[in-house]
C-alpha positions as CSV (number, residue, x, y, z in Angstrom):
1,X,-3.7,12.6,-26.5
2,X,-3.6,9.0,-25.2
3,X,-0.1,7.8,-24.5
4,X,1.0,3.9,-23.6
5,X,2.9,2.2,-21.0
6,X,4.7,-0.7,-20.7
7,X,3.2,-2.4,-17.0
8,X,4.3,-5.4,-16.2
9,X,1.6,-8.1,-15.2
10,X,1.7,-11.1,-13.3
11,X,-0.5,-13.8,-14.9
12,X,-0.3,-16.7,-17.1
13,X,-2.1,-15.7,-20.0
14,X,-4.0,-18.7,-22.6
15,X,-2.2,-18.2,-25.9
16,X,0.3,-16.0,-25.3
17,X,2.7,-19.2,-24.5
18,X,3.4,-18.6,-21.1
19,X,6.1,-20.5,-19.1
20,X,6.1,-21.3,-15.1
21,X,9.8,-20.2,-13.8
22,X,11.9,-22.6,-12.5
23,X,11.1,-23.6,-8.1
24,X,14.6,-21.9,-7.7
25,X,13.0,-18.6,-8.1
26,X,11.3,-19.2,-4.7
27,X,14.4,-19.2,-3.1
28,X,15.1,-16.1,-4.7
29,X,17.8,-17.1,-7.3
30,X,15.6,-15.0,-9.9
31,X,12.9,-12.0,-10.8
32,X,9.9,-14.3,-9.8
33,X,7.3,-13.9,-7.5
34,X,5.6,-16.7,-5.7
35,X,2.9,-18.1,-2.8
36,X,4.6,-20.1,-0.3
37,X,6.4,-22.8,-2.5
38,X,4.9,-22.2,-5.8
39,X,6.1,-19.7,-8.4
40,X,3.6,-17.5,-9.7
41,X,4.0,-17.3,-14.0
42,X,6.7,-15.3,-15.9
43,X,6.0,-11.4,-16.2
44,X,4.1,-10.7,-19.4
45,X,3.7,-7.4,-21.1
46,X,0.3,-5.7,-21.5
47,X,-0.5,-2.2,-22.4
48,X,-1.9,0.9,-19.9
49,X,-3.6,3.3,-22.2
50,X,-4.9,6.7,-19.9
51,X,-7.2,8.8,-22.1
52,X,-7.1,12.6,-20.9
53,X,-7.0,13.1,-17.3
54,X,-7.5,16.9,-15.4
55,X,-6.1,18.6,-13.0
56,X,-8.5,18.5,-9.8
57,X,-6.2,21.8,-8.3
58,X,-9.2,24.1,-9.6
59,X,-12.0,21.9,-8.1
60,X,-13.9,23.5,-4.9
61,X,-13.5,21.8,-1.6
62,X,-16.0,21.8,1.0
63,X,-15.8,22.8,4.8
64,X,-15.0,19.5,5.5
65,X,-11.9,19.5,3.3
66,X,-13.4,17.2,0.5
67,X,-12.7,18.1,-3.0
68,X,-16.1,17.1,-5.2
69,X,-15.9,15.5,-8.0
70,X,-19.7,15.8,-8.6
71,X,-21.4,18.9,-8.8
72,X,-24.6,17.9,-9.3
73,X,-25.4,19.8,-12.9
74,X,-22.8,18.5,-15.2
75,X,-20.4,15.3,-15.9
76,X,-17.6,17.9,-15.8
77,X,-14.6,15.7,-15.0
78,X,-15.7,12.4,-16.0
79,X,-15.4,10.3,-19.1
80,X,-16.1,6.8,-20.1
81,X,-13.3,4.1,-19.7
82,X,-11.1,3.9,-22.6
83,X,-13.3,6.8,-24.3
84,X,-12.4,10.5,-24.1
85,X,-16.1,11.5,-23.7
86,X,-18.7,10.1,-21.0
87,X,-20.8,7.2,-22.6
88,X,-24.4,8.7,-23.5
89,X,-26.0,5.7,-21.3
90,X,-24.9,8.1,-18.2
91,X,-27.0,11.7,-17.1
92,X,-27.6,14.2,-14.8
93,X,-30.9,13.9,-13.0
94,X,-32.0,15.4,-9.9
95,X,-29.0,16.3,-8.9
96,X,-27.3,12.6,-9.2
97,X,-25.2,11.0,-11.7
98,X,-28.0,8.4,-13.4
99,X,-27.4,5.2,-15.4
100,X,-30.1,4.7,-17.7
101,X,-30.4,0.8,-17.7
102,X,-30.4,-1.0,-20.6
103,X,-31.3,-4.4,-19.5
104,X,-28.7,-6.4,-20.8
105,X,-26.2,-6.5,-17.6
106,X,-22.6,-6.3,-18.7
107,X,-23.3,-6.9,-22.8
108,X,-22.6,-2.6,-22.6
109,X,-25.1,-1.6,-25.3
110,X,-24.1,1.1,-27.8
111,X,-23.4,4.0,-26.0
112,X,-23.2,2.4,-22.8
113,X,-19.9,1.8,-20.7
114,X,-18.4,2.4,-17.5
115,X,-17.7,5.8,-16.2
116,X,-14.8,7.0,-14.5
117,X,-13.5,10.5,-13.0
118,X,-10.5,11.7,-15.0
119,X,-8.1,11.7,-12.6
120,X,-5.8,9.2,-10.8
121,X,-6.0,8.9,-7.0
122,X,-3.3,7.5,-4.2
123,X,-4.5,7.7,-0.7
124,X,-8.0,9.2,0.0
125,X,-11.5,8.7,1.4
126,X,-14.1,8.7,-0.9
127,X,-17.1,9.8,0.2
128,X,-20.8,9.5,-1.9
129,X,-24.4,8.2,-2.1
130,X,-26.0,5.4,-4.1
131,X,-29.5,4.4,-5.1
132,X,-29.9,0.8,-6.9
133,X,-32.9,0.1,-8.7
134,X,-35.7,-2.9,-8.1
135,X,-33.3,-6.1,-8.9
136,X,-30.3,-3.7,-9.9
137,X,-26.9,-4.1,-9.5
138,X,-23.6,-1.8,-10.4
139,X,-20.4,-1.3,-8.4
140,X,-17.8,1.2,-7.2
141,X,-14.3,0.6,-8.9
142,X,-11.2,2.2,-7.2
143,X,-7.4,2.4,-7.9
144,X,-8.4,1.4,-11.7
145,X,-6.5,1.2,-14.6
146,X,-7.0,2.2,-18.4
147,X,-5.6,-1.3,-19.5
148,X,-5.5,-3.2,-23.0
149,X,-4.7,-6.5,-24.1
150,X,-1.0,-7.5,-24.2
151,X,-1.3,-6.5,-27.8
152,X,-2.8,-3.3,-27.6
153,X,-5.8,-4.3,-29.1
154,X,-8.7,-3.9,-27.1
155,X,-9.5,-2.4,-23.4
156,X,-9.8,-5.0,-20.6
157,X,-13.1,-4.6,-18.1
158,X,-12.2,-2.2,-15.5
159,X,-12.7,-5.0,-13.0
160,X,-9.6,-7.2,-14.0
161,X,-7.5,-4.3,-12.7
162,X,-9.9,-3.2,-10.0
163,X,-11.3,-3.8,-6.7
164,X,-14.9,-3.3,-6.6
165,X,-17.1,-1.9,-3.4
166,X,-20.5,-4.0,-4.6
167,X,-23.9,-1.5,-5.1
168,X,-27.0,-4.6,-5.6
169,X,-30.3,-4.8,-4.3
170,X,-29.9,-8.0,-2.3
171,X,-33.4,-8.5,-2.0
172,X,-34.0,-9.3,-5.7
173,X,-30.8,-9.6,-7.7
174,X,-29.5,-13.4,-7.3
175,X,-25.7,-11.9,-7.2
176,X,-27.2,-11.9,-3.2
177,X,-27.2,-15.4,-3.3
178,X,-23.9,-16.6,-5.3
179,X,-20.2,-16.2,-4.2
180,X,-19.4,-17.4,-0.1
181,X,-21.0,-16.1,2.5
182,X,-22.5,-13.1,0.8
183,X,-19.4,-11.4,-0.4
184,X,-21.0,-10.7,-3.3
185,X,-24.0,-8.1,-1.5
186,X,-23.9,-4.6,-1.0
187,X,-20.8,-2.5,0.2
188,X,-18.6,-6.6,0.0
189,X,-15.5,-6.4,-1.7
190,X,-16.9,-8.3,-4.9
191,X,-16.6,-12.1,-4.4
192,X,-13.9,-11.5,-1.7
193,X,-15.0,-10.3,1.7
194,X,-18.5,-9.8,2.8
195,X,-19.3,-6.5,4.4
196,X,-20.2,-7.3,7.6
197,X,-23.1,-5.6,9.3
198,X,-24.7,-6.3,6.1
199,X,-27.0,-3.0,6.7
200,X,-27.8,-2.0,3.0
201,X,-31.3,-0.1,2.4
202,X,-34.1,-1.4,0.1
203,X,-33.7,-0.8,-3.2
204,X,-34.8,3.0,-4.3
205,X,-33.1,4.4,-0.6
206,X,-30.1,6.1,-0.9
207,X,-27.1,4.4,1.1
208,X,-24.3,6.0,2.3
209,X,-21.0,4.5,1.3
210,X,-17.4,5.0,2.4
211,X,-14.0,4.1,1.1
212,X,-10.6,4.6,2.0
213,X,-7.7,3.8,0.8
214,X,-4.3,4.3,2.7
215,X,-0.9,2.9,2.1
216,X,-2.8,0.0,1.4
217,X,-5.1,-0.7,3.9
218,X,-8.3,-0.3,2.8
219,X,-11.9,0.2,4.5
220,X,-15.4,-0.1,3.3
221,X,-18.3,1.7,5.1
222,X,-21.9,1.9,4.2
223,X,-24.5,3.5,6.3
224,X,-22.5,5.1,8.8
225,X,-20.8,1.8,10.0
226,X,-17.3,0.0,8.1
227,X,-18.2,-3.2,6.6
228,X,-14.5,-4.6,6.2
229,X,-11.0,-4.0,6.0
230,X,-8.1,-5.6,4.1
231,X,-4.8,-4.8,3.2
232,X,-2.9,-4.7,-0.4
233,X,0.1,-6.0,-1.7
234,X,0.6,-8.5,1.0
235,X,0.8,-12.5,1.3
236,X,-2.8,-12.4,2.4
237,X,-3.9,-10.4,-0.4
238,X,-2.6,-12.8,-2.9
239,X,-4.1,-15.7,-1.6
240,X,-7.1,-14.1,-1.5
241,X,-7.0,-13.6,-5.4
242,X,-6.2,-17.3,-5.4
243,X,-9.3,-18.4,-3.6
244,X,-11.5,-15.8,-5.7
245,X,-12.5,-16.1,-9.3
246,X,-10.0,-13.8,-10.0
247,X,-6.9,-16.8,-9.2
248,X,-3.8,-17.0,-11.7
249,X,-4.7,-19.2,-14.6
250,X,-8.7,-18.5,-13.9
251,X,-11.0,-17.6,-16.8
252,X,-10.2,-14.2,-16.6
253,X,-6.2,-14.8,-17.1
254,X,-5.5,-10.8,-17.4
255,X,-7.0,-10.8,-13.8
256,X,-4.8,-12.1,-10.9
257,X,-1.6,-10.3,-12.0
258,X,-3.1,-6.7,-12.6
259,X,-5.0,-7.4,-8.9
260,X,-2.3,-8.7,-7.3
261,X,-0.5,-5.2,-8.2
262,X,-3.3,-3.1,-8.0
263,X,-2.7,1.0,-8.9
264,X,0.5,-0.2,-10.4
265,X,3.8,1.0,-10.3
266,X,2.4,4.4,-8.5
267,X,-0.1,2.5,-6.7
268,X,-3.0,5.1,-7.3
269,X,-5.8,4.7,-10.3
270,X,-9.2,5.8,-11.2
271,X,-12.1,6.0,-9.3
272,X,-15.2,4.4,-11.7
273,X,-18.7,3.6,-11.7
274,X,-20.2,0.5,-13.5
275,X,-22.3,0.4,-16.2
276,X,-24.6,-3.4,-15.5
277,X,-27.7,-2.7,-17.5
278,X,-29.3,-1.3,-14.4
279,X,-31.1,1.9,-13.7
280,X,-28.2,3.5,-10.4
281,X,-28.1,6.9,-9.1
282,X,-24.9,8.1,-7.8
283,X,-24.3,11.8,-5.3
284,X,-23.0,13.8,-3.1
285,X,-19.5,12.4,-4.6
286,X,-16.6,13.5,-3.0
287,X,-12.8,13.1,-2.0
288,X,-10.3,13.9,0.8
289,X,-6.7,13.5,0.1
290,X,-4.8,11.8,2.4
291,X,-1.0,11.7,0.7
């Protein structure tokens, strides 16, 4: 059974007849939040809607310690976002988690969707394997949220509540090109930070890629090498939002405020695997705790 939330979002949002608090709140005279000077908007109400989430206590864990989430035959464990059931765009073949592209980038056909593991995680290192097709491009959400519209209405893209490790073919898909100083290629921090060595394989190789999570500080690491580090729910962090198409009052007014609070009250969320229209291959998925 899906249950609801109240979660409290930072954010002007278009329509919803947002008002800027007063500069006083700076000085801390009242609830706001701000950057240096500025106030950020008044809190708004939205909605977190979790579908059915497992326990992970009967999972196996490796020698290493990792509990996998993937193993390799079935989709035991993961479901589409906002959907109780994994979207049929989504198989098993070969032994990897495939998205059957549809061509259409983030339209979502029928049937298509993002995918996400039915359970919410804290502090970890993920651990897994990716394949991008010729042109391809698809991404690796973490500390997501189920989250609808401030009336309940309809889901928000995972990504609004999200950060995203980047999985592209920089060789052919012009994402390579766009955003500042390729910080929108393989293993960045989506139109954010650029992972640095950029050392991503050609499209149809299987990279390695690495992310964890602790307290806040977060690392990505593709190929045996980490790309970038940043920390959460710090000065920096919201500034960084400000200078990404992500910023408060941007086209994607949801956005800034679920980011700038990312895993919410608990700070943990879901791990997820986007659905672009591109053929992807995910394996070898797997998780140590680190709480």
């Amino acid at each position: 059974m899906k249950k609801g939330i109240l979660f409290f979002i930072l954010g002007a949002v278009v329509g919803f007849g947002a008002k800027w608090l007063m500069d006083g709140c700076c000085k801390g005279s009242c609830g706001g939040s701000c950057i240096g000077e500025q106030p950020l908007a008044e809190s708004l109400v939205a909605v977190v809607a979790d579908g059915p989430n497992i326990d992970i206590a009967g999972l196996p864990v490796d020698e290493e310690g990792f509990i996998v989430l993937f193993n390799g035959e079935t989709l035991d464990g993961w479901r589409g976002y906002g959907m109780d059931v994994p979207p049929t765009s989504w198989e098993v073949s070969d032994g990897a988690i495939h998205l059957k592209g549809s061509g259409t980038g983030e339209a979502q056909v029928e049937g298509g969707g993002d995918l996400i593991f039915a359970h919410k995680f804290q502090n970890f290192e993920l651990q897994l394997e990716y394949k991008i097709s010729e042109g391809g491009n698809s991404g690796i959400f973490y500390l997501a949220q189920e989250v609808k519209d401030a009336e309940g209405k309809e889901y928000l893209p995972i990504w609004q509540s999200s950060s995203e490790f980047q999985v592209l073919d920089n060789a052919k898909h012009p994402d390579a090109q766009l955003g500042i100083d390729g910080n929108r290629q393989a293993a960045s921090l989506y139109d954010m930070i650029p992972a640095k060595p950029q050392n991503s394989r050609p499209a149809g190789e299987w990279n390695q890629a690495k992310i964890m999570v602790y307290k806040g500080t977060v690392v990505h690491g593709q190929n045996g090498s980490n790309v970038l580090e940043y920390h959460l729910w710090t000065p920096k962090w919201t500034q960084m939002l400000q200078d990404s198409k992500f910023r408060e009052g941007g086209d994607f007014p949801y956005a800034f405020g679920l980011l700038n609070n990312m895993g919410g009250e608990n700070h943990e969320g879901y791990i997820g695997l986007q659905d672009h229209g591109d053929d992807v291959w995910y394996r070898n998925i797997r998780i140590k705790l680190m709480d």
